[in-house]
N, C-alpha and C positions, 0 to 999 in steps of 0.2 A: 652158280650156273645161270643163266641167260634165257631169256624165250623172245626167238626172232619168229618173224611171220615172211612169211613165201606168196608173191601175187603175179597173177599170169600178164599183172598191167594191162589187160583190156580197156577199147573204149568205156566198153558198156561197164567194167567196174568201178569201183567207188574211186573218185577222182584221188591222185596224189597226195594232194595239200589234205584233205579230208582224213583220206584211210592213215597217212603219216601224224596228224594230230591226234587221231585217235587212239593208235598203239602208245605213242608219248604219253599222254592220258592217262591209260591203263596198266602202264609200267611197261612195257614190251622192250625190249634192248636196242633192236633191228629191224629193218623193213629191207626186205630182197626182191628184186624184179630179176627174168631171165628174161634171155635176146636169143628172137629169130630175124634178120633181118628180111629175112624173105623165106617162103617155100615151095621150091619148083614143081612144077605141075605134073609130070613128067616122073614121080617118084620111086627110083625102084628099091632105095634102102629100106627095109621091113622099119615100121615102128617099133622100136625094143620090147615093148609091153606087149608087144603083140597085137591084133587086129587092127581096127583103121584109126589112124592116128584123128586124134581131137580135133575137134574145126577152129576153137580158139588158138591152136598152135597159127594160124593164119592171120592173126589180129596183133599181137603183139605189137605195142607201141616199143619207142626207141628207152633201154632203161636210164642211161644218166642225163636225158632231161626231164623224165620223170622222177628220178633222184633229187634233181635239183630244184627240182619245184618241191618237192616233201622236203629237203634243206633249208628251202626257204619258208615253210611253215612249223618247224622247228626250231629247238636249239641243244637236246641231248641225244636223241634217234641217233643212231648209228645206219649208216647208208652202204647195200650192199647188192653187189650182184650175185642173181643167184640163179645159173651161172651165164655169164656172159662168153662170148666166144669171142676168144681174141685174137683166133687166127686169121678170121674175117673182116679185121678191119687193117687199114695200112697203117703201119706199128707209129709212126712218129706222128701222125693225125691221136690217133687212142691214147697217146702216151700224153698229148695235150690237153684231151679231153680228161682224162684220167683227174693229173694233175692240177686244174681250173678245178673240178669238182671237189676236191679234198680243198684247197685251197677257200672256195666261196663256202664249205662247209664245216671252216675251220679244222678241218683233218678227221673227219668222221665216214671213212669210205674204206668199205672195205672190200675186197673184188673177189668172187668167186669164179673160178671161169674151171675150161673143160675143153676136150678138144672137139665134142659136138656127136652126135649118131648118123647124120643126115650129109652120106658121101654127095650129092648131088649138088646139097648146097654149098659145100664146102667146096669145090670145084668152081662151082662162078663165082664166087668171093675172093678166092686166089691162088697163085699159081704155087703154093708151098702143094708138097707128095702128101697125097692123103696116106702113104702107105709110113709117113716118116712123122704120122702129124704129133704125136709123143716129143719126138726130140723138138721139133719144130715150136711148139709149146715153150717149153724147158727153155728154148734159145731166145724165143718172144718174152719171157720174165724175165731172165737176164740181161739182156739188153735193156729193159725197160727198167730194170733196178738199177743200170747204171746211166741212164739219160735222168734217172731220179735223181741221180746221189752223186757225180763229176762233175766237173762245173766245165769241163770239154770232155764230154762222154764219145766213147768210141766201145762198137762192139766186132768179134773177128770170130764169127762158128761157122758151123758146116752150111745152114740154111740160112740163118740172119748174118748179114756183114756189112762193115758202114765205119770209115774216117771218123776223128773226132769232126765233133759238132757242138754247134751252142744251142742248150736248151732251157729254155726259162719260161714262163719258176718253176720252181721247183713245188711239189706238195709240201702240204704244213709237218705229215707225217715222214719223219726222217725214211729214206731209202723208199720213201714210196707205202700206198695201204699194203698189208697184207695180203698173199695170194694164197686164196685155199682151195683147193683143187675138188672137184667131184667128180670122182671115179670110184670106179668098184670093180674092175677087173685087173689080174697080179700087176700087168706093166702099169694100167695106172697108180696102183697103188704102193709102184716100186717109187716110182716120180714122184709121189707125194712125200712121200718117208725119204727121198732122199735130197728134195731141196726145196719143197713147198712151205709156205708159214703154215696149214694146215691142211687138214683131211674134211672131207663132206659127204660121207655115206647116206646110204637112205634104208631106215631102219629095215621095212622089212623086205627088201633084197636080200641081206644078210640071213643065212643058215643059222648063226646061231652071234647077236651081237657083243658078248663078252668075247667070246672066244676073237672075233673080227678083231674088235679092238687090242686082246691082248696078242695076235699074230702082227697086226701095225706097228704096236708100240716095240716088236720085237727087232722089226725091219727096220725101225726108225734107228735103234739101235745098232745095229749093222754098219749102219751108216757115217757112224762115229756122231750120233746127236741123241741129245736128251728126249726121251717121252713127252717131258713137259712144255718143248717148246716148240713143237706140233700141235698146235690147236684142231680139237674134235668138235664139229659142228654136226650132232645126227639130225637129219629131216627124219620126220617123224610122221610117218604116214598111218602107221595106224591107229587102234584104240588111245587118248592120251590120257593118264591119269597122275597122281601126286607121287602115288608107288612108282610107277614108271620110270617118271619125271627125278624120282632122287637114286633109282638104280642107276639110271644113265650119269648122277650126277656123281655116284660112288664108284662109277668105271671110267671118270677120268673126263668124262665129254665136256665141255665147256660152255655148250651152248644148242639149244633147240630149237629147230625150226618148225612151225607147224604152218599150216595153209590150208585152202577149202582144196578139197578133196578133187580127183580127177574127172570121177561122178557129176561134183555140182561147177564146175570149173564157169559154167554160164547164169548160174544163179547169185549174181550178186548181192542180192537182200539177204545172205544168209551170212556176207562177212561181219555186217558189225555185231548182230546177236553172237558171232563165234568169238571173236575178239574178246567180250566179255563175261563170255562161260571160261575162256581159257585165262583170263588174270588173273580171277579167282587162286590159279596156283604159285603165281607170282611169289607171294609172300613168305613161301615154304619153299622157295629154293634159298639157297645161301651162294 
């Protein structure tokens, strides 16, 4: 199992090239940035957690050119979104972007995306149904798996549709990075299991996380697919320890994300003391 770190990419945090050397350093698997491109003033969707949403949710820098500068102070880091909203950007722009990024990072990009909480914003990004945005999701991977993978890609669904086309290059990683999805409510969790490269929960949302995982791997199942080739990424928000850390790795998950807390989300002096209290457990995963 794996130990990825989670960053809200703030100005004010530890620059890219920095906090990326430094996870490398320390053994860490991954480094993930998530993407707000904006957020309207005007907000009437509730923040999911409840009360007023975090002020840094307003700072976000852009995540795959700050991927690509942590790329380019690397050379084993795995690069990921975590999660990026793909339904906000125009699909054959992202799909380049995507693509250049695994390509200048020799194929180390892995994409977490989501279809987003924030009706508002999601609205003046684009004109897909916020009511349809699941499918619309589901139809944005597929098509982009195949603008990956045709060498005259054409895609033909209810929301996405578009003639073949020439698209080049292609990424290093065959059919495109991986898409793991983070959701936690049934329909998203239906989509995951039933055409996602993986799943991305967040520990303690879940009532109880064996049982999550072995209901997933049941759906996945359903599906006519293997357990195994669903990747589990849990974010790990609470308490983290080595017990923990090999429960999760005895329930199949294949990879942990852990990150400064929502609490300190503006005290950046506390990433790299955290970074090195938590390699510490590096060693004792397998």
């Amino acid at each position: 199992m794996h130990l990825g770190f989670s960053s809200m990419n703030n100005p004010n945090d530890p620059p890219p090239a920095e906090l990326a050397r430094a996870l490398e350093q320390a053994g860490f698997e991954s480094l993930w940035y998530g993407e707000h491109s904006h957020i309207p003033c005007a907000q009437k969707t509730p923040y999911p957690p409840g009360g007023d949403m975090p002020e840094p949710y307003k700072r976000m820098m852009d995540p795959y050119l700050s991927l690509m500068v942590a790329a380019e102070a690397t050379t084993t880091l795995k690069l990921g979104t975590g999660i990026a909203l793909l339904l906000e950007r125009e699909l054959f722009s992202q799909a380049k972007t995507i693509a250049t990024l695994d390509r200048l990072s020799s194929g180390r990009v892995l994409i977490g995306t989501g279809v987003g909480w924030n009706e508002e914003e999601f609205e003046n990004a684009t004109s897909l149904p916020w009511k349809r945005r699941y499918l619309a999701l589901k139809e944005t991977v597929l098509a982009q798996r195949e603008l990956f993978s045709d060498a005259t890609p054409e895609y033909h669904g209810e929301l996405i549709d578009f003639d073949p086309v020439w698209f080049e290059p292609k990424p290093v990683q065959s059919g495109g990075p991986p898409i793991t999805l983070g959701v936690m409510g049934p329909l998203g969790i239906r989509h995951a299991a039933e055409w996602a490269d993986g799943w991305m929960p967040v520990d303690v949302a879940m009532p109880s996380v064996e049982q999550g995982i072995k209901d997933f791997h049941a759906k996945v199942e359903q599906f006519g697919r293997r357990p195994e080739d669903v990747e589990i990424t849990m974010v790990a928000m609470g308490e983290l320890s080595t017990d923990l850390m090999k429960r999760y790795q005895d329930l199949g998950v294949a990879r942990v994300n852990i990150g400064v807390g929502m609490e300190n989300w503006d005290k950046p002096d506390i990433v790299m003391p955290m970074i090195e209290k938590f390699s510490k457990l590096i060693p004792d995963l397998r």
